[in-house]
N, C-alpha and C positions, 0 to 999 in steps of 0.2 A: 241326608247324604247316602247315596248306594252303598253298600259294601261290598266289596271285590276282593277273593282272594288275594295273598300278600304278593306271590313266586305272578300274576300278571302285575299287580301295580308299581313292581319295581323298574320295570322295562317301562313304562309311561313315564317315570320319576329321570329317568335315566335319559333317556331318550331328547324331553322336552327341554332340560336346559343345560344350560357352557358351565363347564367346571370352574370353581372359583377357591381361592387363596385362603379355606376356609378349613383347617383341620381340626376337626374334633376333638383331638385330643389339646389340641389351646383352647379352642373358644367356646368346649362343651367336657373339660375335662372330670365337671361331678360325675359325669355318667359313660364315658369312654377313659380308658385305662392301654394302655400298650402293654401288648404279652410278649409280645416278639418281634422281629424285624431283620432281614437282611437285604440281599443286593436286587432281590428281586420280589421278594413277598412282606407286605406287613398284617399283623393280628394284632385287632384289639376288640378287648372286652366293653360290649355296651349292657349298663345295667339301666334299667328307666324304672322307678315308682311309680305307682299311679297318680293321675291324675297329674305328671312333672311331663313340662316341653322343654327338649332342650335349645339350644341358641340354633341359629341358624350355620350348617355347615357344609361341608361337600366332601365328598367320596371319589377319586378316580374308581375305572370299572373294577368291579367288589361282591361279591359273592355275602351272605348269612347265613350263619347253620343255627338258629333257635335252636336255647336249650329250654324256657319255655315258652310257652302260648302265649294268646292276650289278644286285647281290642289295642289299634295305636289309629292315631290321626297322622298323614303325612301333611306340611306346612308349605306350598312353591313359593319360589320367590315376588311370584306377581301375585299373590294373596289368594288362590284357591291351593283348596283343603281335598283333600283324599280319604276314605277310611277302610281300615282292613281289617282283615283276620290272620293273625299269626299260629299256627300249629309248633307241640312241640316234634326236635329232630324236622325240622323241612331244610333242606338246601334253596334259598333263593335265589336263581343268576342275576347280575345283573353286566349289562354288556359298552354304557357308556356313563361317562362322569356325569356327576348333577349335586344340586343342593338343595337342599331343606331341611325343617324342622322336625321334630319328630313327638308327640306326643302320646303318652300312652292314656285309654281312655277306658279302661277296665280298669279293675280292681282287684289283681294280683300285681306285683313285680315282670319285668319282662326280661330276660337275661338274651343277649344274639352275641353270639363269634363273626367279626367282620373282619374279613379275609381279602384285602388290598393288592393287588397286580399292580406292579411297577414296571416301562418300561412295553413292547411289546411282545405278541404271545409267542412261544417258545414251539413246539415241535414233538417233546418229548408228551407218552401217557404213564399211566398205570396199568399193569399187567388186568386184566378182565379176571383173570385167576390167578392164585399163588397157593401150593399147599399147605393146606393147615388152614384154610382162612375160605369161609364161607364169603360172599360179596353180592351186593345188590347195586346196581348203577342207579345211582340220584341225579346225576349232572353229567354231560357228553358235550364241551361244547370249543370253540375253540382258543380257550383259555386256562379249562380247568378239565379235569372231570372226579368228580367225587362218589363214593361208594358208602353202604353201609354195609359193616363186615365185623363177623363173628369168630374172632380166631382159638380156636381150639389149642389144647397143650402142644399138638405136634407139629407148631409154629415153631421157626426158627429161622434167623437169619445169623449167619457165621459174624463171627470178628472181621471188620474191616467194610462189611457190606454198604456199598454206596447205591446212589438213585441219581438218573439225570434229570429228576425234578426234584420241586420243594413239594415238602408234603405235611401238610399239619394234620396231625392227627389228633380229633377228641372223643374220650371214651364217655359213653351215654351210660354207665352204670361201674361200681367199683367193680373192679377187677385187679390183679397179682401181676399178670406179662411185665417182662423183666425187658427195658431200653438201658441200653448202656451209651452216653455219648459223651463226648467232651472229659472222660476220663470219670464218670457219673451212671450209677446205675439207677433208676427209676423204677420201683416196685411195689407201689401202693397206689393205686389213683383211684379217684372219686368222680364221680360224671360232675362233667365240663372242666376237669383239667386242659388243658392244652399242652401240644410237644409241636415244635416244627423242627424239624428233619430239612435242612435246607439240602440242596444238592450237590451229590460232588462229596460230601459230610459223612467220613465212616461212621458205624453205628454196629449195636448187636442185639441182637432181640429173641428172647425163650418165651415161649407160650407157658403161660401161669396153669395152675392147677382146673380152674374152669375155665370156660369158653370167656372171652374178653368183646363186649359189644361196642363197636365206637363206626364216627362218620372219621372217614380218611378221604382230605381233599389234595389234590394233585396239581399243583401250580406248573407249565406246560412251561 
């Protein structure tokens, strides 16, 4: 079987078949987990072992931030097989709903953040700059757009600060930066934490003592 980078064979995945009645988190819950959820975005943590396929499921249109690598086999419903290569830190688009299986065929763990669009796309982005905050564009598309960004101590966002997206942020390595929401300050994290920042959701944020590296995806 070819192998084809993972960020094109998610669009062939996506593309080829009709979303179906199939969430992962029921009929493949060893290995998808729910981090978070609200009116317009859902995250869940997918973990695969080697050599494990999970059941057959589907995804409305869904985004992947791999936190690591690996070899996976994708599973279609009419019984061809796909094979990829997963890097770690990729942002994957993907732009229509689809189902299948998913096997991983290397021999480490594969850990992906899968990031769910409810509903249709929004309007609002993410600022291209913000002081204090280094940023690289991963994703521009008309659903999300996602960054990788290294905020420095002379981040800062006031008491009260809102956003007219949702925006989940996961740090690729520990870092200090102090999130305050829901009455909760947030000051230790460890790569592949996750926080979603739904919109509209005051929040306040002090840049830590080092530079903080994390992928921040922007639900539109």
């Amino acid at each position: 079987m070819r192998l084809v980078p993972l960020a094109c064979v998610v669009f062939v995945v996506a593309a080829a078949l009709p979303a179906a009645a199939q969430d992962p988190v029921k009929v493949a819950s060893a290995h998808y987990t729910l981090i978070a959820e609200n009116a317009h975005v859902r995250v869940l943590r997918a973990t695969l072992p080697p050599g494990v396929t999970t059941a057959m499921h589907s995804h409305p249109a869904h985004i992947g931030v791999t936190l690591t690598g690996g070899s996976l086999r994708m599973g279609l419903p009419d019984g061809k097989t796909q094979d990829m290569e997963a890097k770690p830190d990729q942002v994957m688009p993907v732009q229509a709903a689809g189902s299948h299986t998913t096997t991983n065929t290397g021999k480490t763990p594969i850990e992906v953040i899968v990031i769910e669009m409810k509903g249709a796309p929004g309007s609002a982005t993410l600022p291209s700059a913000r002081p204090g905050m280094k940023m690289t564009a991963l994703l521009q598309d008309a659903r999300v757009d996602a960054y990788r960004v290294s905020a420095d101590s002379s981040f800062q966002e006031a008491a009260g600060t809102t956003h007219p997206y949702d925006q989940v942020v996961i740090p690729l390595a520990g870092g200090d930066i102090a999130l305050t929401m829901d009455g909760k300050t947030t000051s230790t994290w460890k790569r592949g934490d996750v926080r979603l920042i739904g919109r509209g959701v005051a929040h306040e944020t002090k840049g830590g003592k080092a530079p903080s590296e994390m992928i921040i995806v922007a639900i539109k």
